[in-house]
Structures are given as structure tokens and as C-alpha cells.
VOGU-3710 file (C-alpha; in Angstrom, 3 decimals, decimal comma):
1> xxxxxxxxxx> -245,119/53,857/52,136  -243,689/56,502/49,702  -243,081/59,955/50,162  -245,598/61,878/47,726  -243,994/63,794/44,706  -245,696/67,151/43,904  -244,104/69,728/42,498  -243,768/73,574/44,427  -242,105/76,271/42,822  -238,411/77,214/44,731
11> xxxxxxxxxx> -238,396/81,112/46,411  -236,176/82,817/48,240  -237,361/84,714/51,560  -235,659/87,703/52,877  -237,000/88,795/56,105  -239,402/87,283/58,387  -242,007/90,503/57,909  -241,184/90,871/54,707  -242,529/87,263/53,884  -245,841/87,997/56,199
21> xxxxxxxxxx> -246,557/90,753/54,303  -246,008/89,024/50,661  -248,679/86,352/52,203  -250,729/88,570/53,520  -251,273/90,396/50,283  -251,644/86,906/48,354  -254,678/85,805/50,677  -257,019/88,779/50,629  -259,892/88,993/52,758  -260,354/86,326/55,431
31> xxxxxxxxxx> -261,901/85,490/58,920  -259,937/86,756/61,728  -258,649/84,709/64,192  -261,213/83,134/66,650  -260,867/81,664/70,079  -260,403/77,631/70,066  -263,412/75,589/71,424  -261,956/75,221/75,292  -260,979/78,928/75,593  -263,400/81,266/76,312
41> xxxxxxxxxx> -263,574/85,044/74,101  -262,260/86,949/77,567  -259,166/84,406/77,849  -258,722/84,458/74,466  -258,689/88,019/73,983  -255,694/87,976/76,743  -253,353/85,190/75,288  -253,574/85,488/70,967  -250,813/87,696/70,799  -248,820/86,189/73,846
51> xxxxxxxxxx> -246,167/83,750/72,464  -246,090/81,748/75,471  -249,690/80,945/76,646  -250,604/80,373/72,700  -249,152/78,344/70,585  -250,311/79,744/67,436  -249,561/83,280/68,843  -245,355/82,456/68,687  -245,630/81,989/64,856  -246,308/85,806/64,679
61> xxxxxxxxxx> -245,502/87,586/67,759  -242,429/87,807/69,605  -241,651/88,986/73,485  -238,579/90,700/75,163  -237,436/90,102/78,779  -235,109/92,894/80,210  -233,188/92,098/82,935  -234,039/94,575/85,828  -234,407/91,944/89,127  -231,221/89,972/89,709
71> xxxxxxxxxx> -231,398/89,582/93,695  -233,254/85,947/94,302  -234,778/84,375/97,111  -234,361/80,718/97,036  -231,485/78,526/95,684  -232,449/76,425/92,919  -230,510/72,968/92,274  -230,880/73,864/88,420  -229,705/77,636/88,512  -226,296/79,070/88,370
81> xxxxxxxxxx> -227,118/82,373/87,803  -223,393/83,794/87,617  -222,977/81,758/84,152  -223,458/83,757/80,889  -222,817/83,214/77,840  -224,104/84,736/74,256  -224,652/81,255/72,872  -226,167/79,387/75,619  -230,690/79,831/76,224  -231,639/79,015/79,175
91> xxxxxxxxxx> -233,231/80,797/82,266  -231,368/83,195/84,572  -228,587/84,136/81,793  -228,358/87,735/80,994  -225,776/89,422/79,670  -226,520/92,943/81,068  -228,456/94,109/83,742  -230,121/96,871/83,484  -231,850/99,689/85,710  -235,110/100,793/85,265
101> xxxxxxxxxx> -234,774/103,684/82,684  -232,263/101,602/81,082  -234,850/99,359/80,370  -237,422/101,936/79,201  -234,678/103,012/76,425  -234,135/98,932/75,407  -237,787/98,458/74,807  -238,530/101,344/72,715  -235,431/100,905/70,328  -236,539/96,593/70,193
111> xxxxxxxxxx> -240,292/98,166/69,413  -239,239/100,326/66,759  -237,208/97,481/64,912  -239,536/94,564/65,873  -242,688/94,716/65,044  -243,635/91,413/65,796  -243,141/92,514/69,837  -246,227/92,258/71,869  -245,402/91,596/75,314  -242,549/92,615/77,872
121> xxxxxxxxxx> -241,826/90,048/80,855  -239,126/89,878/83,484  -237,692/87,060/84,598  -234,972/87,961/86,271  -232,324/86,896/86,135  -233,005/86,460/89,721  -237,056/87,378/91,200  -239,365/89,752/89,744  -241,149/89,384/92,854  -238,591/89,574/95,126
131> xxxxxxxxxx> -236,676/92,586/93,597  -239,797/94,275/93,289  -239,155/97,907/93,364  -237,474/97,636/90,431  -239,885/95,140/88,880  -242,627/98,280/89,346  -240,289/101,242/88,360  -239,827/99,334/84,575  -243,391/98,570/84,081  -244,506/102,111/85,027
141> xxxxxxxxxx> -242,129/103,132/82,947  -242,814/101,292/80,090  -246,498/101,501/79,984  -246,892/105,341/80,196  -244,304/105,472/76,741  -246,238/101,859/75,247  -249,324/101,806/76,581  -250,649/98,851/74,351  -247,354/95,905/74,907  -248,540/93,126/77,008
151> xxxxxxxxxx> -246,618/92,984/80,296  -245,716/89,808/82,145  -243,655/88,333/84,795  -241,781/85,124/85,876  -241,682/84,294/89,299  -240,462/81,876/92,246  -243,648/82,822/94,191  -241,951/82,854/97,307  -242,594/87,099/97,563  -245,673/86,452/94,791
161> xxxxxxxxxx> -248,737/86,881/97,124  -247,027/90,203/98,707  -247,691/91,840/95,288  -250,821/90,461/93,584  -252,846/93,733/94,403  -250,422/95,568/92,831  -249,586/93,408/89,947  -253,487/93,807/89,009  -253,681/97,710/89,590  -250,963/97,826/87,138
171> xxxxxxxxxx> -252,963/95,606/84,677  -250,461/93,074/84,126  -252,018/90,014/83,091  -249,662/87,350/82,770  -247,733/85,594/85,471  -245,548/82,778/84,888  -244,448/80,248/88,385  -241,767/77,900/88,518  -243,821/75,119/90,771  -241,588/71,735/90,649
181> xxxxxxxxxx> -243,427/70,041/93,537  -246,779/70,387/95,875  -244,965/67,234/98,466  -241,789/68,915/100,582  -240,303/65,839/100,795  -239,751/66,386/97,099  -238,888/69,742/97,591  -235,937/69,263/99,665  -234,271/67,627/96,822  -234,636/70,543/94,699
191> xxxxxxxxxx> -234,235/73,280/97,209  -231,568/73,727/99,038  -232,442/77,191/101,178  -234,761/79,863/100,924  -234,654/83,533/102,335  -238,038/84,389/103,847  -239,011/86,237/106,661  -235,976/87,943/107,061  -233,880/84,616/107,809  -232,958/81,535/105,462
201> xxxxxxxxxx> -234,790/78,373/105,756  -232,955/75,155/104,576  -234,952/71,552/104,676  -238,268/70,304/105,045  -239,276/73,853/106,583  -238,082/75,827/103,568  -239,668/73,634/101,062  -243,044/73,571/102,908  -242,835/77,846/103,272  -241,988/77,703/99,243
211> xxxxxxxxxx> -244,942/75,328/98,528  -247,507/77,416/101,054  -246,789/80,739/99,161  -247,105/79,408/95,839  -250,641/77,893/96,213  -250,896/81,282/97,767  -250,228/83,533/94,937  -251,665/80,854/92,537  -254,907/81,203/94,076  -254,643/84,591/95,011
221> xxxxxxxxxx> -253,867/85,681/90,600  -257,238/83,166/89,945  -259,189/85,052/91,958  -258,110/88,611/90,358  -258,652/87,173/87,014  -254,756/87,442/86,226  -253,703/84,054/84,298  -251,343/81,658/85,496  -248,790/79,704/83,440  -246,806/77,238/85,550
231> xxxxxxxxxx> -243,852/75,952/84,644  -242,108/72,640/85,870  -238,889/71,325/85,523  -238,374/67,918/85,413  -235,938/65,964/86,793  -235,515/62,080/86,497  -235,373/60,070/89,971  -236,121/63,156/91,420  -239,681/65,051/90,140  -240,561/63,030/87,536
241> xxxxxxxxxx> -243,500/61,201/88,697  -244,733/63,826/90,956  -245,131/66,382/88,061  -248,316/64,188/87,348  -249,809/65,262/91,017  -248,321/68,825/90,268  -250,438/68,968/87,109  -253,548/68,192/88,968  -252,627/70,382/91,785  -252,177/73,352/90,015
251> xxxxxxxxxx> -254,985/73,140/87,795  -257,193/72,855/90,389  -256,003/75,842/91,762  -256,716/78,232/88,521  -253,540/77,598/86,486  -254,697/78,000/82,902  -251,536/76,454/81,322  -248,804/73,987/82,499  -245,209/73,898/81,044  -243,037/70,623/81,523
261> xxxxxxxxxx> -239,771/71,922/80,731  -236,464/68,965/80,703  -233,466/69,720/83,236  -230,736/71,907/81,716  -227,404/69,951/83,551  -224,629/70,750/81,526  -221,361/70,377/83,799  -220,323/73,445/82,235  -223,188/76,075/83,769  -221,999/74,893/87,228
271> xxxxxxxxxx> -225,044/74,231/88,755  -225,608/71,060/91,674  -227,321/68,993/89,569  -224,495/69,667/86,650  -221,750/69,109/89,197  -223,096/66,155/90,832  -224,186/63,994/87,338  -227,892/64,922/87,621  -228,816/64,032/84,134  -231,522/65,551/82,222
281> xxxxxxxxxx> -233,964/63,773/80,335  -234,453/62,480/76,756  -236,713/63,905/74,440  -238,527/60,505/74,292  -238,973/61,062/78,349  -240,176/64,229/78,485  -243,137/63,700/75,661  -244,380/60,843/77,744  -244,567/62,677/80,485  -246,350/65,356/78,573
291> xxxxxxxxxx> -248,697/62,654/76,818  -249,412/61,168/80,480  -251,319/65,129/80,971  -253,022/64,897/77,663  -256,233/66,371/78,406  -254,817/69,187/80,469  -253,340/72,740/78,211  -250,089/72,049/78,275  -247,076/74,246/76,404  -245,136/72,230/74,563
301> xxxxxxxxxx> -242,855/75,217/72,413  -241,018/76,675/75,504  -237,637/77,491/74,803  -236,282/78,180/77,722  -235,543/81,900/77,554  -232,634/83,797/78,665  -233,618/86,613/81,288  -232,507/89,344/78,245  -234,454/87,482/75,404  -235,557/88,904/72,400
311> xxxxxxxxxx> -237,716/88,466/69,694  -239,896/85,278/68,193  -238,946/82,242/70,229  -236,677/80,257/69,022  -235,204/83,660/67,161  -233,552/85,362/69,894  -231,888/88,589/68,846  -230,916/89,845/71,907  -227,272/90,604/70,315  -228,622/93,333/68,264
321> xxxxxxxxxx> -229,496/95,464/70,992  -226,909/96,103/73,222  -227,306/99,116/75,427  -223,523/100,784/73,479  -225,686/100,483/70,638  -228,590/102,279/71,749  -228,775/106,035/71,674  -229,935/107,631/75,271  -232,339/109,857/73,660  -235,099/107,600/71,416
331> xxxxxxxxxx> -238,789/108,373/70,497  -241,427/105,614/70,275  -242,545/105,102/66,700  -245,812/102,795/66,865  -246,421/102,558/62,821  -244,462/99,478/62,319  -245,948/97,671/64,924  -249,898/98,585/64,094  -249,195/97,571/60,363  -247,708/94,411/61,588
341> xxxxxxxxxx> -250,563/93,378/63,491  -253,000/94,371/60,452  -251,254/91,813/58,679  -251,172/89,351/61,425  -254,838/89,704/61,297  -255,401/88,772/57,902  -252,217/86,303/57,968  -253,903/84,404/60,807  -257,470/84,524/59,287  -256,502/81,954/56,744
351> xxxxxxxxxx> -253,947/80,370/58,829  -256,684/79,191/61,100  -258,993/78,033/57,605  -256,158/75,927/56,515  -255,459/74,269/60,046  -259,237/73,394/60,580  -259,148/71,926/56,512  -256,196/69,995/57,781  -257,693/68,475/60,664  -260,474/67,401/59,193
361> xxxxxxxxxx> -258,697/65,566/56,243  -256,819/63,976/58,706  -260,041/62,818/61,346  -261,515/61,485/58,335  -258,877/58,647/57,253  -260,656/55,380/57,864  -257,781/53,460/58,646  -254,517/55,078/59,578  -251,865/55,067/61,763  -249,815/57,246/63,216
371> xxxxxxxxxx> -246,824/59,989/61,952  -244,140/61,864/63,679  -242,976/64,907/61,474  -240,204/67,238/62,190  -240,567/70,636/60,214  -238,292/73,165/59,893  -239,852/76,309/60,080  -238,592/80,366/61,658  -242,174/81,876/61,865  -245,496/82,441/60,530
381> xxxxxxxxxx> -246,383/78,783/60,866  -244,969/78,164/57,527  -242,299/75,800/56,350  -240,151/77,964/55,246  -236,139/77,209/56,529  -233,539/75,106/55,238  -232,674/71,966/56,478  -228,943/73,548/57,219  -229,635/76,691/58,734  -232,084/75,339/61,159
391> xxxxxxxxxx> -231,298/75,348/65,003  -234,405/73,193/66,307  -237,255/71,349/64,070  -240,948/71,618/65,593  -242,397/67,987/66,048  -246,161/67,167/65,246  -247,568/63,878/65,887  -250,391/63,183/63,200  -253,107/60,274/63,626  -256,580/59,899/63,241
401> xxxxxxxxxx> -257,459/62,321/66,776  -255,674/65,367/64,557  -252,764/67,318/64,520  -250,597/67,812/67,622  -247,432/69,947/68,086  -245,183/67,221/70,270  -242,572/69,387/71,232  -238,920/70,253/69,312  -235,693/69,066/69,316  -233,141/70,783/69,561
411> xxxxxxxxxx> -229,756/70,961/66,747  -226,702/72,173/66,079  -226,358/74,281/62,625  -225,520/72,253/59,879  -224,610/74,633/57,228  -222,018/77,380/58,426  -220,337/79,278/55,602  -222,211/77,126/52,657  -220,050/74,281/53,952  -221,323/71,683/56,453
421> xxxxxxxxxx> -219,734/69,379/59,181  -220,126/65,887/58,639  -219,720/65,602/63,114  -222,633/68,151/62,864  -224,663/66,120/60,506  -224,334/62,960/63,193  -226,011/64,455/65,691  -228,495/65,874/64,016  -229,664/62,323/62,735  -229,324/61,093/66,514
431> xxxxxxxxxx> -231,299/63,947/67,672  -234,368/63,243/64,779  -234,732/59,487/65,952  -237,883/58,393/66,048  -239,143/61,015/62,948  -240,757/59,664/60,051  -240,592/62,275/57,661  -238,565/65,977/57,766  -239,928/68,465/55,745  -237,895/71,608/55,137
441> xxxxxxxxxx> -237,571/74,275/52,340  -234,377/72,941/50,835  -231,817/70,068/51,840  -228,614/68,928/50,062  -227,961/65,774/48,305  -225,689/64,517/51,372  -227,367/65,065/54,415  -231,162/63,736/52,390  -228,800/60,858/51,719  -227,439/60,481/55,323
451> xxxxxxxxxx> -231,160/61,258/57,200  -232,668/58,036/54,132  -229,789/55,142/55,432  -231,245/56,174/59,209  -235,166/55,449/57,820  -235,934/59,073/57,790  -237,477/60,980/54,906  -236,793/64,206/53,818  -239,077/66,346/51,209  -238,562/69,742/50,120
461> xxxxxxxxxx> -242,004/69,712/48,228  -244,085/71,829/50,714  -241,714/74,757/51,025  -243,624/77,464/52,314  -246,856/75,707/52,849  -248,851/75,904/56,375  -247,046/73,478/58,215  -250,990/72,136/59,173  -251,906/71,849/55,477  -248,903/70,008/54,509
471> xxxxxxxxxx> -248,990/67,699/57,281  -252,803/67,091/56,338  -251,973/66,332/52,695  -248,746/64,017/53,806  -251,032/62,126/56,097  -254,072/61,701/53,336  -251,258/60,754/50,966  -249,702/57,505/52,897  -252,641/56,460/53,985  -254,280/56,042/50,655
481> xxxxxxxxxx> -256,821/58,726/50,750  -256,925/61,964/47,946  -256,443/65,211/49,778  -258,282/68,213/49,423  -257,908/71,380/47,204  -254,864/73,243/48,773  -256,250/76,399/49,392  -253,489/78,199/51,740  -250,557/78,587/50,254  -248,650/81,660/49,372
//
């Protein structure tokens, strides 16, 4: 099989918006976005500009967690929530925590500088739920001074069913629950105590109290209309066959999407599981897993946010917006964000013609087999990084049944200061086994060299394509076929 040489002309991309908007201009009028066959208008309407229950809604929109609810509830095998860092993702990290009108000041200087920001969550970094009071006083808050930002939380759903009513009266639609088992002889290995009741509960009894309350408050949000995303950790030896029952469980129970998410165990973070040798599992692991619940919605770009994240996922910018930096007087300015979405509109319009083009060219092959692409990409579900600046490449499995996202995997930078580390380079190549073909905006000589002796092809020829359409065309090209017309391109 050969890798298909077309020609695309080189450009360089400043800013994230200021791409959008030279593609937006470029594509004119086209049909908005519309709600995918399995999800009905009303759901729909809730979850296209929510990066985390869409998928095509975290090329375009970004969300900001503040950190208002440290106190927690339950002890978590996985969690260490003392351990921060400004390099390391992962949930219950937070670098400041903030009060209430702390918050309120955060969020309006991120809205005036983002404008991709649609929704506001907190998760953490200890229980939204559980530290409640202050979980209420930010959203009040925030909603009188942004009335139109999506607002979300993150849960344990240990305290979840005391505060469903309210959670609808304040019209918050989105609630995320960490449910790692539905058996509490599975739970006991995850759990070690929970505080309920007024009095902690270690064993068998806490994990049955934590599994009662969360199909609780899972069926309690269903029945209120509020969506449900459930996330799942798994852990090998320990969860990892049970998350199949979990999945059924909780989708029986109203969950609308389901998020398999590997073990973090880094000795470092300090957690049990890190401490004791718990390890976590391979990227090869975890997308079987996920393939074993094809047929269910599953969320398969998580990243694993930090309780203070910021911006598109996989961008976080937290950094920028430390509260020193922020002046204690600040007025809401809504302009960027409405011409952002205006944009978005049209940006996604043609997005979605190119993806259903795509799909089509790629049901139709006859006789083909089966590709696993890693792209490069930091937004607008484009290709449009570099090989060496990129910190995780999105994986798509293409065959005859479409165009999948698979999941991502994860890297270390490449290029630092126009120079890259050879070290660097190594793992990078471990961490793409099992890819086909890379396609990226530009790659040196040396790595395209080092990524070709490990049977991995890299192309820069669909810079700042749809990631959908170029997939579409690789696929008609190896399998002998002639593509289409590209019509959705900047």
C-alpha cells in the first residue's frame, strides 16, 4: 500500500479563533448543525455546545471548572487530592481554591478572553455535592452575571440525591458520576471508607451505601430530565470486567453517556493504587474494553481534567488566569463570545457536510480492510498541528462500518525550542504502535524517518483538511477506489 501524494499548499495559523474565523469566511452559507440519527432535537439541543457529552462539540467549544468544593466524602483508591502540580491533568488537582465570588471574578475574565467557553462545571477538587453550599453560592452567582454558559457538575453521588430538586430549579443540566462498580464486593477494593450519615463506613457496608445512592441520584436526574454522563475508571484485576455489567447497569437506569477512563497510578501522585504497584492499563486494553460496549454512547476524548481546567480539552490554559492576575473589579463583555458562536454555526454547517461525504466514501469500498490513523490536530476538527508541538494525537479507526474516533494517546512534546530530543522521539514511536498512518501539518526529515523504520507513515499532505474528509480520501486511496471532489477545505 502507498501513501497517496497530493499536493496542499503550506500556511501558517496563528490563533485557534483566528483560524475559525478565516474558515468560516472561506465556506459561506451552509446547513447548521443537526442532531445525529440516535439523539433526539431536545437532547441535542442540550449537549452541541458541551465538550464532554459531544464529541464534535470539543472541536469548537471549550469548558472551565473552578475549584469551589474541596471537602470529599469517600476515599478513593485513585485520588490523592493533596498532589498538585501545573504540569500534571488529572482529576482532583487544583492549584487554587477559590470561594464563591472568587469564582464569579475567574469566569468573567476566562469569558471575556475565551470565546470558545460554553459551559462552567465543578468538580471539585473534592464533592460538588457534598460541599454544596458553596457548589450553589457559585452557580447563583454566575448565572445572574452569564445567564447563557452551560453549568455542570461532577459528582461522587454519595450526597447526589439530597440535591437533585435543587440542581433542576437552578437549571443545571449536566451531571457527571464517577460509578466504578454496581457489585460491593467490587467496591471494597476501590473504596476504602465513606462519610455518610454523620459517621464513616469502611467495607462491604460503605460500598453498598455508595452504590444505593448512586442508582439513587442516577434515577432520580432521569426522571427530572437532567442528563447523566457516567464516568468509570478502570482498573485491571480489579474493575475491569465488571465495567461491562456497569455499562448495562447504568444505561438502564437513564445514563445518556458512559466514559471508560484508564487508572492514573503514577507512584509519584501518592495515591494506594500508585503506592502499592496498581498498574494502569494500556491503550490497547482500554479500547477493547471500549469496543466490547460498542453499541452503547460511549466518550472516548476525555482528558481527564484538572478540578481548575480551562479552555478546549486537551488545551488547558488554566495558567493564564491566575487570580494575582485578575483585577477584583471586571465587567462581562458578551461580544466575543456571540460572534464566536456565529461562526461556530457556519464552521460546523460544513463540518458536518464533509463528515457525512466522508462516511459515505468510506461505506462504499467494496473490499477493504481496516485503518488506524493518528492525527494531530488543536481544534476545529481540522488537521492543523505539527507533528512536534503536539501533546496527544486523536485516533480514528476507519473500515467499511465508517469513521470512528478510538480514543488518543497521549505524548510528550517533541519539539521544544526548534530543537528536539531524540529520548522524546522514542517514546513517542512506542506510544503510536499499532498506527498505520500519522497525519499532521508538518514533520521533520528525522522523526518521518524514525516513525517509517517502525512501519508507520507519516503525510503532511492534508494540512488543514477536516480530519473526516482526509481520512475518507486516505481510505478510498489504499483501497483502490477514486475519492470524491474535496469540497471542505479551507
Amino acid at each position: 500500500m502507498s501513501t497517496p501524494m497530493i499536493l496542499r499548499e503550506s500556511r501558517t495559523s496563528t490563533t485557534f479563533s483566528d483560524q475559525l474565523l478565516e474558515n468560516a469566511k472561506s465556506v459561506g452559507c451552509s446547513p447548521p448543525s443537526t442532531a445525529p440519527g440516535d439523539i433526539d432535537p431536545g437532547t441535542w439541543d442540550k449537549i452541541k455546545n458541551h465538550p464532554c457529552f459531544s464529541e464534535e462539540a470539543h472541536h469548537y467549544f471549550a469548558r472551565m471548572h473552578v475549584a469551589v468544593a474541596p471537602a470529599c466524602n469517600i476515599q478513593c483508591n485513585y485520588c490523592n487530592r493533596k498532589y498538585d502540580c501545573a504540569n500534571e491533568s488529572r482529576p482532583g488537582v487544583a492549584s487554587e481554591k477559590l470561594t464563591p465570588d472568587q469564582a464569579v471574578r475567574k469566569v468573567i475574565a476566562v469569558a471575556n478572553e475565551v470565546p470558545q467557553l460554553s459551559v462552567l462545571g465543578i468538580a471539585g477538587p473534592g464533592d460538588a455535592c457534598y460541599d454544596w453550599k458553596k457548589t450553589r453560592a457559585t452557580f447563583e452567582r454566575v448565572a445572574r452575571e452569564i445567564p447563557d454558559i452551560r453549568l455542570c457538575i461532577s459528582t461522587n453521588g454519595l450526597s447526589l440525591p439530597d440535591h437533585v430538586d435543587e440542581l433542576a430549579e437552578m437549571n443545571v443540566d449536566h451531571v457527571t458520576i464517577t460509578i466504578n462498580m454496581v457489585d460491593p464486593r467490587v467496591g471494597v477494593k476501590i473504596y476504602p471508607w465513606i462519610y455518610y450519615g454523620q459517621r464513616r463506613h469502611t467495607g462491604i457496608d460503605a460500598a453498598r451505601i455508595l452504590h444505593e445512592r448512586q442508582m439513587l441520584g442516577l434515577e432520580m436526574l432521569a426522571e427530572r430530565g437532567i442528563l447523566t454522563k457516567v464516568n468509570s475508571v478502570m482498573i485491571p484485576g480489579v474493575n475491569d470486567e465488571h465495567l461491562i455489567e456497569v455499562n448495562k447497569v447504568v444505561k438502564g437506569r437513564g445514563a445518556l453517556l458512559h466514559n471508560v477512563m484508564p487508572l492514573i497510578s503514577n507512584r509519584v501522585h501518592g495515591t494506594y493504587y500508585g503506592l502499592t504497584g496498581q498498574r494502569g492499563p494500556e491503550a490497547f486494553e482500554l479500547q477493547a474494553l471500549q469496543d466490547r460496549l460498542e453499541g452503547t454512547k460511549l466518550m472516548r476524548h476525555c482528558r481527564h481534567c484538572r478540578a481548575d481546567a480551562i479552555g478546549l480539552l486537551g488545551d488547558d490554559r488554566g495558567h493564564e488566569f491566575t487570580l494575582a492576575e485578575i483585577p477584583d473589579e471586571i465587567t462581562y463583555d458578551a461580544s466575543k463570545r456571540q460572534a464566536y458562536r456565529q461562526l461556530v454555526a457556519r464552521e460546523r454547517g460544513d463540518h458536518l457536510v464533509a463528515k457525512n461525504e466522508a462516511n459515505r466514501t468510506v461505506m462504499s469500498v467494496e473490499y477493504g480492510g481496516s485503518l488506524l490513523i493518528a492525527v494531530a490536530t488543536k481544534g476545529g476538527g481540522r488537521i492543523n498541528e505539527h507533528f512536534g508541538h503536539a501533546k496527544e494525537f486523536h485516533v480514528y479507526t476507519v473500515s467499511q462500518r465508517g469513521i470512528k474516533l478510538a480514543g488518543r494517546r497521549m505524548v510528550e512534546q517533541y519539539c521544544l525550542g526548534g530543537w528536539g530530543e531524540v529520548a522524546t522521539l522514542d517514546h513517542i514511536v512506542v506510544a503510536l504502535e499499532g498506527i498505520d498512518i500519522l497525519l499532521c501539518v508538518k514533520i521533520g526529515d528525522y522523526p518521518r524517518k524514525q516513525l517509517t523504520q517502525a512501519g508507520l507513515r507519516a503525510t503532511e499532505a492534508y494540512g488543514h483538511d477536516y480530519i473526516e474528509s482526509a481520512l475518507g480520501a486516505l481510505y478510498a486511496a489504499e483501497f483502490g477506489i477514486e475519492p470524491p471532489v474535496k469540497t471542505a477545505t479551507a
